[in-house]
C-alpha positions as CSV (number, residue, x, y, z in Angstrom):
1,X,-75.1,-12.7,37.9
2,X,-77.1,-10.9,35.2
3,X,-77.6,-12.0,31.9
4,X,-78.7,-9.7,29.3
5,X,-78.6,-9.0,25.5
6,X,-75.2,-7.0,24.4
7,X,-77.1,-4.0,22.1
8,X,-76.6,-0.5,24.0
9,X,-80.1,-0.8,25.0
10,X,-79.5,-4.2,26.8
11,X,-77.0,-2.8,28.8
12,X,-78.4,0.3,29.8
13,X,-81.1,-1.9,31.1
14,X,-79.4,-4.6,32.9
15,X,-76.8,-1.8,34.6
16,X,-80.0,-0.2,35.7
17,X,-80.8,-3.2,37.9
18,X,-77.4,-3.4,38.5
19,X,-77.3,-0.2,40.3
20,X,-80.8,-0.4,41.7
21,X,-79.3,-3.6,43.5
22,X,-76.5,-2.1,44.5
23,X,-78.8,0.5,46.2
24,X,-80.7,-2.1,48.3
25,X,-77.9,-4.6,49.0
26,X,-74.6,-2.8,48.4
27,X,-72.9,-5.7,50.2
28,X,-73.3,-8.2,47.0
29,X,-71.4,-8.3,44.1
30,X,-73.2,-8.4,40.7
31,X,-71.4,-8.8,37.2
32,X,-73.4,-8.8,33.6
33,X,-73.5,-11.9,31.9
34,X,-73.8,-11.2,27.6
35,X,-74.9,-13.7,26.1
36,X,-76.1,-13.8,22.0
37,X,-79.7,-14.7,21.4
38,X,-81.1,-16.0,18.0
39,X,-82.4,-12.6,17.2
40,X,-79.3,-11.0,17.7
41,X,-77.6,-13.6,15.3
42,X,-80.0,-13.8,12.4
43,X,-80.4,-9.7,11.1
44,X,-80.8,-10.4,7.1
45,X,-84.3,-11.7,8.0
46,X,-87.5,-10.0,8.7
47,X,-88.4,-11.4,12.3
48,X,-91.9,-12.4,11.0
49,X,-89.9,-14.9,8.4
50,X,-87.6,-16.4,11.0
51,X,-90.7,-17.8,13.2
52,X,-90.9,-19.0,16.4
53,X,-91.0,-17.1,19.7
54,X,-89.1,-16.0,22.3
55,X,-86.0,-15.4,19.9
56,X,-84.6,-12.7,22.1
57,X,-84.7,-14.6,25.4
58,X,-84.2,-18.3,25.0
59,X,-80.7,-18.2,25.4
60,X,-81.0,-16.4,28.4
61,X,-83.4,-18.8,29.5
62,X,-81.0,-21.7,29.1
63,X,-78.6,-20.0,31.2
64,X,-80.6,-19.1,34.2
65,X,-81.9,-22.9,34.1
66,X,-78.1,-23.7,33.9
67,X,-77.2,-22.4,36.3
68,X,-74.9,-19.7,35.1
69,X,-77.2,-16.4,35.9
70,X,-79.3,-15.8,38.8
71,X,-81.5,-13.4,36.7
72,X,-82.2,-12.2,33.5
73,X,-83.2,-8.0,32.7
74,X,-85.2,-7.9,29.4
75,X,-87.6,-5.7,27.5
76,X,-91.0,-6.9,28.3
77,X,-91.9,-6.4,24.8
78,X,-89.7,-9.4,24.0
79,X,-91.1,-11.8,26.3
80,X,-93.2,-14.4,25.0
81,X,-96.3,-15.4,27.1
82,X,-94.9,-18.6,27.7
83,X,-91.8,-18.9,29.9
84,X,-89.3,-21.5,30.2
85,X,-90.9,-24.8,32.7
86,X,-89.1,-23.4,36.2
87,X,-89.0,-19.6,35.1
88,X,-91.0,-16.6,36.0
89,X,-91.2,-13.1,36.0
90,X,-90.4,-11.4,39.5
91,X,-90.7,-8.0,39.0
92,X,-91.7,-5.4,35.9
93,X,-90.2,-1.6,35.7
94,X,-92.2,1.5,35.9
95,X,-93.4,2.0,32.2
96,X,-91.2,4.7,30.2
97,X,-92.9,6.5,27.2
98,X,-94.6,3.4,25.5
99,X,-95.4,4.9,22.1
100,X,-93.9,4.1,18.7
101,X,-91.4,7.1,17.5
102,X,-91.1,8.1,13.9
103,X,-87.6,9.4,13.3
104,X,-86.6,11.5,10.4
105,X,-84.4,13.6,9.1
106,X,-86.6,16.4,8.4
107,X,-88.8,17.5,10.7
108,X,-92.2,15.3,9.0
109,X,-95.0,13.5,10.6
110,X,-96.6,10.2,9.2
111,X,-99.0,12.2,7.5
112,X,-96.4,14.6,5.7
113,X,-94.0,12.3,4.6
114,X,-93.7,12.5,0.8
115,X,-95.4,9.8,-1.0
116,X,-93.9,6.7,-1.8
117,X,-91.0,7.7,1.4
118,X,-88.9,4.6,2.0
119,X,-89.8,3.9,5.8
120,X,-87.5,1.2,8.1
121,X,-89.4,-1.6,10.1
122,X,-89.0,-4.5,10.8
123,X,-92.4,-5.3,12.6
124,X,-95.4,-6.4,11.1
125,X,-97.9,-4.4,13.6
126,X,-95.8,-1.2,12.9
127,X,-96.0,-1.8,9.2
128,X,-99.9,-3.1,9.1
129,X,-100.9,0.5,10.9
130,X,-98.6,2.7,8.9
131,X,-100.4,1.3,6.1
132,X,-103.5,1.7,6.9
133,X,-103.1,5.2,7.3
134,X,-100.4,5.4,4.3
135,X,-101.4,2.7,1.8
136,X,-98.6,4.6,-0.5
137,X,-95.3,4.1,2.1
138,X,-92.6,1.9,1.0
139,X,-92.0,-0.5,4.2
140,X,-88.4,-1.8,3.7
141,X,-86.9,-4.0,6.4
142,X,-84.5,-2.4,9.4
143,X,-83.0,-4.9,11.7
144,X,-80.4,-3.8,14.1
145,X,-80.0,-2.3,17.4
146,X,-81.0,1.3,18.2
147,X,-77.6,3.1,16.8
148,X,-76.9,1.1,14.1
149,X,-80.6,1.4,13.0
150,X,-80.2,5.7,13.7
151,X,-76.8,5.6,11.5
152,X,-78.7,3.7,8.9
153,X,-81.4,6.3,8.7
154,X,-78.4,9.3,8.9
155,X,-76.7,7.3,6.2
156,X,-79.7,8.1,3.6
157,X,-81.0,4.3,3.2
158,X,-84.5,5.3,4.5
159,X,-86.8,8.7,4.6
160,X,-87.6,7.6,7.9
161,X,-87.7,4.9,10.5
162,X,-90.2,3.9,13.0
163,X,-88.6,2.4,16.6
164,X,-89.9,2.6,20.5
165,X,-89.2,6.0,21.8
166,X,-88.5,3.7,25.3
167,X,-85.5,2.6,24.1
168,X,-84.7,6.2,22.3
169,X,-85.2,8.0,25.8
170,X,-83.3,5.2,27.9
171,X,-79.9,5.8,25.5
172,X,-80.3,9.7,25.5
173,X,-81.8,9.7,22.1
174,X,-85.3,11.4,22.8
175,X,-84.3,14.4,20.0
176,X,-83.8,12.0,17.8
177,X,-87.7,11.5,17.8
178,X,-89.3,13.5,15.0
179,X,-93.2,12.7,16.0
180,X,-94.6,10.3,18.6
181,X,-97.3,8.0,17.1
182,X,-100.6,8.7,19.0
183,X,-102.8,5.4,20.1
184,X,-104.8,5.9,17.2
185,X,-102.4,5.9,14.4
186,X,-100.4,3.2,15.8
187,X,-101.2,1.0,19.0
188,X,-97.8,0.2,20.7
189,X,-96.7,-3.7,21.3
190,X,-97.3,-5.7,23.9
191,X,-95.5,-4.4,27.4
192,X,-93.9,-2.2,25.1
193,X,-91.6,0.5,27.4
194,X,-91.2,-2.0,30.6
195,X,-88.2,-4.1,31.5
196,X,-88.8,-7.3,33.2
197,X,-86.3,-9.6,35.5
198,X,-86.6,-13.1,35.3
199,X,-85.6,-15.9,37.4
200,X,-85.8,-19.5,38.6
201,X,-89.3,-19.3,40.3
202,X,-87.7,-21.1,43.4
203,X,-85.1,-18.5,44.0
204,X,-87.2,-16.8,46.7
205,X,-84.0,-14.4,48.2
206,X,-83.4,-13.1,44.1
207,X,-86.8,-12.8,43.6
208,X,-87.4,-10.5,46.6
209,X,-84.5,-8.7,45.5
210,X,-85.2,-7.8,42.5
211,X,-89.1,-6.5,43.2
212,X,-87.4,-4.5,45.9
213,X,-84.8,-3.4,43.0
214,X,-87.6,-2.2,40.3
215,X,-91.1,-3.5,40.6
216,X,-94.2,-1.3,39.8
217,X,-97.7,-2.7,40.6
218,X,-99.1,-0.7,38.0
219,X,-97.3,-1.6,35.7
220,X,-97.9,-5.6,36.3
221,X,-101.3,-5.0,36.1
222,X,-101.2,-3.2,32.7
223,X,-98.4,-6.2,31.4
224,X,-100.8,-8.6,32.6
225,X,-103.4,-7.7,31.0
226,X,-101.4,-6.9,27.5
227,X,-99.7,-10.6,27.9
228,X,-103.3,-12.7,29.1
229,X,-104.3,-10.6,25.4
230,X,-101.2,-12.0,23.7
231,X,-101.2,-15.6,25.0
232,X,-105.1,-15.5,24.1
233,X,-104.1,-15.0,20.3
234,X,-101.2,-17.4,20.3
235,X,-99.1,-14.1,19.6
236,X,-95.6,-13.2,19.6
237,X,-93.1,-10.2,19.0
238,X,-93.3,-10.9,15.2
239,X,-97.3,-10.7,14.7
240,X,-99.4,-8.5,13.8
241,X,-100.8,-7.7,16.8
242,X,-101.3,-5.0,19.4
243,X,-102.4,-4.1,22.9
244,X,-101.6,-1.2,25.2
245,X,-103.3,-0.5,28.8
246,X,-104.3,3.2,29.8
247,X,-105.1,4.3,33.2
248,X,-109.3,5.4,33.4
249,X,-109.9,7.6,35.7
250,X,-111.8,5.7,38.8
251,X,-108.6,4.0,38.8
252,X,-109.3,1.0,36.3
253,X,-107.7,0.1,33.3
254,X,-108.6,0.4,29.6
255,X,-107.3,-1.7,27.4
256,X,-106.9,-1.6,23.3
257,X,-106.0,-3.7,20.7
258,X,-105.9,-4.9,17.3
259,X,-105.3,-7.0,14.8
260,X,-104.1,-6.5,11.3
261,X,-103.5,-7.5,7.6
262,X,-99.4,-6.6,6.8
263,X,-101.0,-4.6,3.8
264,X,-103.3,-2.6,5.9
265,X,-106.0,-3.7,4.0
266,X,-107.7,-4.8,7.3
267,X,-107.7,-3.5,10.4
268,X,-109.4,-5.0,13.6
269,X,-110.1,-3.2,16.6
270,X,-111.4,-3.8,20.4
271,X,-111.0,-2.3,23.7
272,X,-112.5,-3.2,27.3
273,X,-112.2,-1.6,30.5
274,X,-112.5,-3.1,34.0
275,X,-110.6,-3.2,37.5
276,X,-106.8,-4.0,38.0
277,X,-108.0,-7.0,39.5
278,X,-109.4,-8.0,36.4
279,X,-106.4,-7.2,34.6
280,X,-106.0,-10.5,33.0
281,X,-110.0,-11.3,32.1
282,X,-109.7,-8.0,30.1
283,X,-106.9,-9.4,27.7
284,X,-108.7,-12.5,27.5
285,X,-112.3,-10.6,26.1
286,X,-109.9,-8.5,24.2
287,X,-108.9,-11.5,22.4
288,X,-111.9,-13.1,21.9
289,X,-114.2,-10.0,20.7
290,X,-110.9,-9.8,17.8
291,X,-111.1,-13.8,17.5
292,X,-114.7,-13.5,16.7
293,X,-114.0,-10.5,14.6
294,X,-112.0,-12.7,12.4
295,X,-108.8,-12.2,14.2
296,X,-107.3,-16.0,14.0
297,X,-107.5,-16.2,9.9
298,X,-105.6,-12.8,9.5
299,X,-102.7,-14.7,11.9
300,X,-103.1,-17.8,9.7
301,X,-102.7,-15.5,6.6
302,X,-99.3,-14.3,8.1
303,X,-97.5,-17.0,8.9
């Protein structure tokens, strides 16, 4: 049994595994398992004002330690650093296009949007970095799943809204992209464009399964670093904060980040590069070099 989120995007992604499973043990049976989380049940709120983490996977938690799914499928991006006592990540996807996608009805770019344009988000690092570059854009909140938040922007309640062109390419949306945000206008989230599965860390048979059914080693190593970054910070989802790993080429990793003011008043930046193997000290130095950079007092401003 796989539980999953319900939104189109959700579902896409947990009848990938599905069929990757299929593929490598056609003999089992697997069914979805929906279940609501508290994110999809609270959408009048900014996510940043609701608090907490983990608000798109705790529910899905509870089942798998109930008993009542074998695995869960989600967006990595979602995943807090912290995992339910008994849980644990088995396998991470092959990343799809990780950058942030402006979406428009005109064919614009960030920097030829017309001053003052209304522009849908919902995150705070998306908001922070189109600021800084845009101090004059009107950031107005868009909660939602991918369609509703397209017929939103079709329906003329924003100029233009700003979601992961992952989940845009993974519905068949892609031409709905008007620009994709380069590194240094806007530095994706956290394990933003992999899927994950998690599972009960003693369910050996599942958890072989399901790195047969998806896993990427490069991948984990760039999600490891991203998350060791994250937990550093005491981050979630809802902060503004970034980090996104890009191949070097001896083969090593180089990782960026930052931190940010809502406003865009302030912007912190840091990158380090090293081996995969040290994948996880790299978020770790990216965090401190930010941390000592003043980091941890534009987090306490935001909460």
């Amino acid at each position: 049994m796989i539980a999953t989120r319900g939104s189109a995007l959700a579902l896409w992604q947990a009848n990938h595994v599905k069929d990757r499973l299929a593929a490598i043990a056609p003999e089992m049976v697997v069914e979805l398992l929906v279940i609501k989380t508290s994110g999809d049940l609270i959408q009048d709120i900014p996510l940043a004002k609701v608090g907490g983490k983990g608000l798109f996977v705790k529910e899905i938690e509870q089942a798998l330690l109930d008993g009542k799914a074998d695995l869960a499928v989600h967006s990595m991006k979602d995943v807090p650093p912290e995992l339910a006592e008994g849980l644990s990540i088995a396998a991470v996807s092959k990343r799809e296009t990780p950058w942030d996608a402006l979406c428009a009805r005109a064919p614009v770019t960030v920097d030829t949007l017309p001053h003052g344009a209304r522009i849908g988000t919902s995150s705070m690092r998306r908001q922070c970095q189109l600021l800084a570059r845009r101090p004059d854009l009107r950031i107005e909140m868009l909660r939602g799943n991918v369609p509703t938040r397209i017929r939103k922007l079709d329906d003329g309640m924003y100029d233009a809204i700003v979601l992961a062109a992952a989940g845009l390419v993974r519905l068949g949306m892609a031409e709905r992209i008007t620009q994709e945000l380069p590194l240094e206008l806007s530095i994706p989230a956290v394990a933003q464009g992999v899927m994950g599965i998690e599972t009960r860390t003693g369910d050996v048979m599942v958890r072989q399964l399901a790195a047969s059914a998806i896993h990427d080693d490069r991948a984990h190593a760039a999600v490891t670093a991203e998350r060791a970054f994250l937990a550093r910070m005491g981050g979630s989802c809802s902060t503004p904060l970034a980090a996104h790993t890009l191949d070097r080429p001896d083969g090593g990793l180089r990782l960026v980040g930052m931190c940010g003011m809502p406003d865009g008043s302030k912007i912190l930046r840091a990158e380090y590069g090293g081996t995969i193997e040290q994948a996880a000290l790299l978020g770790e130095k990216l965090a401190e070099d930010l941390i000592a950079q003043g980091a941890r007092e534009i987090l306490a401003a935001t909460r």
